[in-house]
C-alpha positions in Angstrom: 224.0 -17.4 -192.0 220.8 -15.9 -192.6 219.2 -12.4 -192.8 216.2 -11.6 -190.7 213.3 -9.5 -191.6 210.5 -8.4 -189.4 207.8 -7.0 -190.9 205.4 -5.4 -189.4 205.0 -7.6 -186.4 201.8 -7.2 -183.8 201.3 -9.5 -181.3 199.0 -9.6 -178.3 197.8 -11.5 -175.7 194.2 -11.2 -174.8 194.1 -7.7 -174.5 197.7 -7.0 -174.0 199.7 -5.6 -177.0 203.1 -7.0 -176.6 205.0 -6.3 -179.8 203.5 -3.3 -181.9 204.0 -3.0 -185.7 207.7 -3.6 -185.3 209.7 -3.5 -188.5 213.5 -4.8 -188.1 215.7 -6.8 -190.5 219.1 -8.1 -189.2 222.2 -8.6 -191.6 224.1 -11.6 -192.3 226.3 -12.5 -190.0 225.4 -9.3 -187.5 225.1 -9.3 -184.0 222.3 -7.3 -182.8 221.4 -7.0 -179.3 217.3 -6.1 -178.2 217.9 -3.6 -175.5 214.6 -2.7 -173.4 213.2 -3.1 -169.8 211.5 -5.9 -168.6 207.7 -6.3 -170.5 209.3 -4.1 -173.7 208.5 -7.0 -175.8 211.7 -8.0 -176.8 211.8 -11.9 -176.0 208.2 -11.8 -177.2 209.7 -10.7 -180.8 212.6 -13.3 -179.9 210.1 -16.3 -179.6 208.5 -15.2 -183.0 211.5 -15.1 -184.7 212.6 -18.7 -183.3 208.8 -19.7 -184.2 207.9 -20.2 -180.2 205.4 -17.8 -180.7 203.0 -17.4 -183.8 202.4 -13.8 -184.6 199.0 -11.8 -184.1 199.8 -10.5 -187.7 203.1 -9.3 -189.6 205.4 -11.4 -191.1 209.0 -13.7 -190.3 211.5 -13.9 -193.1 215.0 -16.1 -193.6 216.4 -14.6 -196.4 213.3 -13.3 -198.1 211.8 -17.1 -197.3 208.4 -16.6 -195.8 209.0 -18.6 -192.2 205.5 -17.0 -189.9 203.8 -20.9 -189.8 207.2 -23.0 -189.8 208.4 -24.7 -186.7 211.6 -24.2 -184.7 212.9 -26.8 -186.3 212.6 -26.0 -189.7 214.3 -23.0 -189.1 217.4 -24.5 -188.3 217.9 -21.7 -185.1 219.4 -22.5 -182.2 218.3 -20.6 -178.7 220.4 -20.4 -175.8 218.3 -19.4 -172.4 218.9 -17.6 -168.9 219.1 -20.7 -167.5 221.0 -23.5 -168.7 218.9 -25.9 -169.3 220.7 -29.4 -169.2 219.7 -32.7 -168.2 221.2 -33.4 -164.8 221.2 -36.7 -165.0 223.6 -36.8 -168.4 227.0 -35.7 -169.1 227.8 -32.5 -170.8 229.0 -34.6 -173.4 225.4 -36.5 -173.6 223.5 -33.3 -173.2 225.4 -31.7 -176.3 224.8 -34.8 -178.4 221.0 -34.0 -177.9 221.0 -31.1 -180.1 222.2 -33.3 -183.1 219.2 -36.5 -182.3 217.2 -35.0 -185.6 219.6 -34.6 -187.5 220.2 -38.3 -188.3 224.5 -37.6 -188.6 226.7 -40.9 -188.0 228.7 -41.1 -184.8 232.2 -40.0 -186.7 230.3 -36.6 -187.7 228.5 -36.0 -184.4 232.0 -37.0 -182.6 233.7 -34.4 -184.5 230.8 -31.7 -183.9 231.3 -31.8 -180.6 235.1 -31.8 -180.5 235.0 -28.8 -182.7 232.2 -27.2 -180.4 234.0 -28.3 -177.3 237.3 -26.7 -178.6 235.9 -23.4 -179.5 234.4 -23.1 -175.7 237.4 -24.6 -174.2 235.2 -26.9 -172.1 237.2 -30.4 -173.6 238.0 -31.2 -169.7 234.1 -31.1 -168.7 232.7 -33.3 -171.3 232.1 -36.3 -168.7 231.1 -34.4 -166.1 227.8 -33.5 -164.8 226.0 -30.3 -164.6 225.7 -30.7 -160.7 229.4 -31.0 -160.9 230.0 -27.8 -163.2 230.2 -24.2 -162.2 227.2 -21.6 -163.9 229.8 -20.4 -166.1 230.1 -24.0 -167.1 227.0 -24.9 -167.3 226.0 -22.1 -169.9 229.4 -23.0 -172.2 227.8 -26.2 -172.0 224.3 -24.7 -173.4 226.1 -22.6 -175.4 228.0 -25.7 -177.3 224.7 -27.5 -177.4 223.6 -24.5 -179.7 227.0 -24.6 -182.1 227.2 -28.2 -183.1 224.0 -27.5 -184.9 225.7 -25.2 -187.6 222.4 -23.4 -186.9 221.7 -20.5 -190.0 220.8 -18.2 -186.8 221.6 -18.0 -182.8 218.9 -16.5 -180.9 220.1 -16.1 -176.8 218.1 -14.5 -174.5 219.5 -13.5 -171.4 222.0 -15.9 -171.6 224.5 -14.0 -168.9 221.9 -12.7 -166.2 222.0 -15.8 -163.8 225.6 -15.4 -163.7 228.0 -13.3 -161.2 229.7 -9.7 -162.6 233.1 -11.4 -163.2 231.6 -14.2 -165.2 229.4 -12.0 -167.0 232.4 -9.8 -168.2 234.4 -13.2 -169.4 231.6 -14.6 -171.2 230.5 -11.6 -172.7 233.7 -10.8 -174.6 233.9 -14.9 -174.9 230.4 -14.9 -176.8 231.3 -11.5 -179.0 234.7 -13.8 -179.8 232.9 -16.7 -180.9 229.9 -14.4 -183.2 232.6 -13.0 -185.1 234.5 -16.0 -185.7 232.0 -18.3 -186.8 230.6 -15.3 -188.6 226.5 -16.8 -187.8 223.6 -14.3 -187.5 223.3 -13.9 -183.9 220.3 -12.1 -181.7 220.8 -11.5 -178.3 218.0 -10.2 -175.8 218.8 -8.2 -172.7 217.7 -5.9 -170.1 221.6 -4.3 -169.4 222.3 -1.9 -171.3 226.5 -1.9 -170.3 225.7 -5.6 -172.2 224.1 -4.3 -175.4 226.9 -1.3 -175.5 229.7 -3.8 -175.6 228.4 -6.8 -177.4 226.3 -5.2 -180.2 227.2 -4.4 -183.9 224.1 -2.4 -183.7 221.2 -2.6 -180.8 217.5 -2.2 -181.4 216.1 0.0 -178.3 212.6 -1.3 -177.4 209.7 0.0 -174.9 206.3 -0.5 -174.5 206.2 -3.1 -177.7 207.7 -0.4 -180.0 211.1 0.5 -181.5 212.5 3.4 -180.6 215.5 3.5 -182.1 217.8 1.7 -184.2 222.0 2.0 -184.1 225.4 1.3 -182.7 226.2 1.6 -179.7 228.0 4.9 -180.5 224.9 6.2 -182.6 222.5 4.8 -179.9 224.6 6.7 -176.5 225.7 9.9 -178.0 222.6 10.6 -180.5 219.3 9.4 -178.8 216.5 10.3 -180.9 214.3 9.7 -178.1 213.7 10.8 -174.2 213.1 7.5 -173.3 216.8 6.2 -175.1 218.5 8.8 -173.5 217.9 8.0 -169.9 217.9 4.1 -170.7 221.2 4.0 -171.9 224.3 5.2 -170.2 225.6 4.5 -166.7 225.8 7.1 -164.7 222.4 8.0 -166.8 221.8 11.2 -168.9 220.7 14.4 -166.8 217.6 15.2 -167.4 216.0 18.9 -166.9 212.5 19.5 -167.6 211.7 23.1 -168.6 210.3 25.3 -171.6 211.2 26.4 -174.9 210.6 30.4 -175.0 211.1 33.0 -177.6 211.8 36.5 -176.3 213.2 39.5 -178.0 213.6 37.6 -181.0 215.9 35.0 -179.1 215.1 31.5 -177.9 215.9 30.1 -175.3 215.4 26.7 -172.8 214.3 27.9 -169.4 214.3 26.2 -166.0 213.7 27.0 -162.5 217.5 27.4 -162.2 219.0 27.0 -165.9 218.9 29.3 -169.0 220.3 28.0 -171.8 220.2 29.2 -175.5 220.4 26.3 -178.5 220.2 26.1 -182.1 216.7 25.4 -182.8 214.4 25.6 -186.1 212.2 28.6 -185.9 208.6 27.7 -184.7 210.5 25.2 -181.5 208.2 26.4 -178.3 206.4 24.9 -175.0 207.7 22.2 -173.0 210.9 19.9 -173.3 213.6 18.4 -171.7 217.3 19.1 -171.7 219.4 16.2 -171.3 223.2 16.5 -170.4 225.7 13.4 -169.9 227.3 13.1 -166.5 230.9 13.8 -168.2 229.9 16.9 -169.5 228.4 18.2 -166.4 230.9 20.8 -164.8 231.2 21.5 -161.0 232.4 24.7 -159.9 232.8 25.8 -156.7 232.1 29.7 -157.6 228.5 31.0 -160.1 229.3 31.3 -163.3 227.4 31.8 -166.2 224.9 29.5 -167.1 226.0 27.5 -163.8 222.8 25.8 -161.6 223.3 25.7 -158.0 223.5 22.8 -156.5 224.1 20.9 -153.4 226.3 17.6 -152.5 223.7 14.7 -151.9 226.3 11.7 -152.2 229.8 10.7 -153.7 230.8 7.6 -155.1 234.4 7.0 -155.2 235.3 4.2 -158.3 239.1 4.6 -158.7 239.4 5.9 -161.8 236.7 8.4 -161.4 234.4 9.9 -159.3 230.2 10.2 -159.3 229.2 13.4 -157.5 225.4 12.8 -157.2 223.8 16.4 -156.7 220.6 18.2 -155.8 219.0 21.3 -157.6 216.8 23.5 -156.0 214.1 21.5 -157.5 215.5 18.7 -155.4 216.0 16.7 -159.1 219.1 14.4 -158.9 222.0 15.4 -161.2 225.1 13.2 -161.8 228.6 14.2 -162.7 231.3 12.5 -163.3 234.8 13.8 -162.1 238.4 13.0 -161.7 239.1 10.3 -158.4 240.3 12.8 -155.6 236.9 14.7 -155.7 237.3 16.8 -151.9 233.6 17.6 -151.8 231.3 15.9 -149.0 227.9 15.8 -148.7 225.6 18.8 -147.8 228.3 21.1 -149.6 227.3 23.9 -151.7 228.5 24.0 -155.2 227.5 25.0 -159.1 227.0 22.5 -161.8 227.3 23.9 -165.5 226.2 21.8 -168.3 228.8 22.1 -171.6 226.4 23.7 -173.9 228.2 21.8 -177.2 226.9 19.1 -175.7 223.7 19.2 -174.6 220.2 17.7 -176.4 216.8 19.4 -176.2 213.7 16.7 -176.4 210.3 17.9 -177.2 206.9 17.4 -175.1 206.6 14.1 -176.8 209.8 12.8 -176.3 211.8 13.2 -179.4 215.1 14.7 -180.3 214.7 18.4 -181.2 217.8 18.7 -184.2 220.2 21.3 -183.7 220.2 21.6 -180.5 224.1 23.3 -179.5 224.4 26.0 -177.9 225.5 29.1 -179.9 
């Protein structure tokens, strides 16, 4: 196992910042999860940390060992891609024994390696066969054994489920989470889905436009954002989002839109722009006004079993999203009243972060 620190890593290409100043240290034996759109930066800091990529400045550390101008190799990490990457013309037995060609072990030892590797994955039936003859889930428990029987300080995966279908995705997730905690080996993993990083992640690192924005687990990162951008990133349905201002009148403040007034907790001096942002489940539809309620209109429905996802449209013709018990009667076009819980909303500033306090009185 190894700890990971990050410090202060800039990288560019040309004139392109692709990583900015990015501190980050990752624990022994924790799986952290880079969470981010695509061109965030994240497999850019992935391929510094596996030593694919030579930083602009900053720092790489393996347990407090300086590792910026040492290879791949000498880190003793092991990468698993998006893709595969087998030989075709070799067995997945032979393609696994390539991971162990530098490491000079004598056949009993690599035998045994891959036994153990091949038991973990359950893949003991595909060992002769060849990756034409393997299905994608297959194939990556292949790549993925190819990374174990290097006893590797560090695993560094990115992507490693997005070439595969949904049901695959959701058996090799909870398979990969499995095999983290039980050979208890610092793992990274690098991913655009943010459903992924919720479920696999002892903590995730949210990144955008080369920076960190925040920092936490999953439960810190969905229900405390401490930015805009996290807010609406992560969750599915996503957060609401209502631009208005901050106003102080008659010694009360309040957040006022063009259909919603709504009065939080806020330090004194809080005024100008920001952004209320409500999650679907605490969005309430109501058929009648009532206090505090926006008016609203049907655009769509979708019907998933266990729940519903009204889809709504404000006067402002913003989209809204509420989620509601399966058996929802409304169609489209109808006209109803959306009220956010008000213990439960989150006020962002003009710059995009978290305004504390923010509950309703």
């Amino acid at each position: 196992m190894s700890r990971i620190q990050i410090d202060r890593l800039h990288k560019t290409f040309h004139r392109h910042v692709a990583v900015r100043d990015l501190d980050l240290t990752i624990e022994n034996g924790e799986l952290l999860v880079l969470l981010g759109p695509s061109g965030c930066g994240k497999t850019t800091t992935l391929n510094c940390i596996a030593g694919l990529e030579t930083p602009t400045s900053g720092r790489v550390l393996f347990d407090d060992e300086d590792v910026t101008a040492a290879s791949p190799h000498q880190r003793n990490i092991a990468m698993v891609f998006q893709s595969s990457l087998l030989y075709p013309h070799m067995t997945a037995r032979q393609n696994i024994r390539t991971s162990l060609a530098k490491q000079k072990l004598d056949r009993a030892e690599t035998d045994r390696r891959i036994s153990e590797a091949s038991s973990i994955l359950g893949i003991e039936a595909l060992l002769d066969k060849l990756p034409s003859q393997l299905s994608g889930g297959e194939r990556q428990r292949v790549a993925t054994a190819k990374a174990i029987v290097r006893q590797p300080t560090a695993f560094l995966l990115d992507e490693p489920l997005a070439a595969l279908d949904a049901a695959l995705r959701l058996t090799l997730r909870a398979e990969l989470v499995n095999l983290q905690k039980r050979l208890g080996t610092t793992m990274i993993v690098v991913t655009h889905d943010q459903v992924e990083a919720m479920t696999m992640g002892d903590r995730i690192a949210v990144m955008n436009d080369g920076r960190l924005e925040q920092i936490g687990t999953p439960d810190e990162i969905y229900n405390r954002p401490a930015t805009l951008f996290v807010a609406g990133f992560v969750g599915s349905p996503p957060m609401n989002l209502i631009e208005g201002e901050i106003v102080t009148q008659d010694g009360r403040t309040r957040f006022v839109s063009r259909d919603l007034t709504f009065e939080p907790k806020l330090a004194a001096g809080d005024a100008g722009p920001a952004t209320l942002g409500i999650r679907p489940q605490h969005l309430h539809i109501h058929a009648e006004g009532r206090n505090g309620a926006v008016p609203v209109t049907v655009f769509a429905v979708e019907h998933l079993g266990r729940e519903s996802v009204v889809i709504l449209e404000d006067g402002g013709r913003n989209k809204l999203h509420a989620l509601v018990e399966p058996g929802f009667a409304g169609r489209v076009g109808d006209r109803l009243h959306a009220a956010p819980d008000p213990t439960h909303c989150l006020l962002f500033d003009r710059a995009g972060s978290v305004l504390s306090h923010a509950a309703a009185e």
